[in-house]
N, C-alpha and C positions, 0 to 999 in steps of 0.2 A: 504494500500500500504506500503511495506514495504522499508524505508528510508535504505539507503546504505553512508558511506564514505569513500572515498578513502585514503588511505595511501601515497598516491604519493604525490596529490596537494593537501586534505585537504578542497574540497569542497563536499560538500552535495549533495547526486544524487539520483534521487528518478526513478525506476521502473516504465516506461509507456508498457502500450501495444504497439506491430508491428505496428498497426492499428491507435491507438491515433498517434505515430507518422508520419506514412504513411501520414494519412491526413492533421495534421499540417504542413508538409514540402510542402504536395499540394498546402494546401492554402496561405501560403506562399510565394511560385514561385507565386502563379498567382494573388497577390496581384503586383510582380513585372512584371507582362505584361507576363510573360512565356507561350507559344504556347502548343497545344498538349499534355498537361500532364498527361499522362497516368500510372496505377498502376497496378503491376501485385501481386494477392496473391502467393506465390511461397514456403506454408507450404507445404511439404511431398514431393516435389517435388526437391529440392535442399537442400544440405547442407548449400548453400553461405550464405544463407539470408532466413527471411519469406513473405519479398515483395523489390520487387525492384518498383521507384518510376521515370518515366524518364520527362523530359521536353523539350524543344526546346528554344531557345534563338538566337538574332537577330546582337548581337551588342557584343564585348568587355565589354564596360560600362554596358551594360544588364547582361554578366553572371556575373560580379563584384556583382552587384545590388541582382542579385538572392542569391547565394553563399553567400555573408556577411551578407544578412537577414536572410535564413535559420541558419545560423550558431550562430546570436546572438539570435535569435526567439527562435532557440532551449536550447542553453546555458543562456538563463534565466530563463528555467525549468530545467536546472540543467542536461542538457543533451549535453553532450558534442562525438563530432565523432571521432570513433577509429583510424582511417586514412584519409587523403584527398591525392587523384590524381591530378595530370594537375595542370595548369597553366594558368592566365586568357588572355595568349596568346594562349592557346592550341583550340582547337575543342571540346574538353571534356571533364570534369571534373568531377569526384566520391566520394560522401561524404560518406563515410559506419559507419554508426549507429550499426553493429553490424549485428540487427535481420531485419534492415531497410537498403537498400544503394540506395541512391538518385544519377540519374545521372543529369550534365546540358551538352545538347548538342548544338554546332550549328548545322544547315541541313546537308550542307553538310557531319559530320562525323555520327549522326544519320542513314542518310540514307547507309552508309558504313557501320556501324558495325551491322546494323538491329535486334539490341535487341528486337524491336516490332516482328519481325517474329517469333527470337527465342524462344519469351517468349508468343508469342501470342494465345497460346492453353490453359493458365496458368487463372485462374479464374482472369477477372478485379476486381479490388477493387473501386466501390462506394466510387466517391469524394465527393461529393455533391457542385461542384462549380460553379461559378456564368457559367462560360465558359460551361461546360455540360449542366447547365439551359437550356443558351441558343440556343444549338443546337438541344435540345428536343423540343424548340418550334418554330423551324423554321420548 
């Protein structure tokens, strides 16, 4: 893998796969209780990204919870997000990773802006989480 430093801040960044990160920001949210978290592969199909990562969230305090885990989870692998959206007053909030962009929603604006429809033809990407387990053995 090859190691990068940035010239701005001066920290050390090392090159993960879409994928690696995909599923660590998974497992992540749904270490924080996150609902529905669903991964769409989104190679050759989009310029934005190569997987979009969405979640659901219940509470304020929940997407705080989520959001600052992912973000220090990731930024102790030296992976820090090129943007953040929203607000942890807002409905929605978008951490973009670049080749990765995680969203956390609450219901209501999930079911408004239906990323899942839009993106729903798009190959899922295998979480392996405890939450998929267990809907496969129900």
């Amino acid at each position: 893998m090859r190691k990068k430093t940035s010239t701005i801040t001066g920290v050390r960044k090392r090159r993960s796969s879409s994928l690696t990160v995909a599923r660590t920001i998974a497992r992540i949210a749904s270490e924080k209780k996150a609902k529905d978290i669903k991964a769409y592969n989104l190679e050759g199909l989009t310029l934005l990204a190569d997987s979009f990562i969405l979640c659901t969230v219940t509470s304020e305090p929940q997407q705080k919870a989520v959001f600052n885990a992912v973000y220090e989870g990731l930024k102790s692998k030296g992976i820090v997000p090129l943007s953040t959206e929203g607000g942890f007053h807002d409905n929605w909030m978008v951490m973009d990773y670049g080749s990765v962009v995680f969203h956390i929603f609450k219901q209501k604006a999930r079911d408004y802006y239906d990323l899942d429809g839009m993106w729903g033809d798009a190959p899922k990407i295998e979480l392996k989480l405890k939450e998929e387990k267990e809907k496969k053995d129900e």
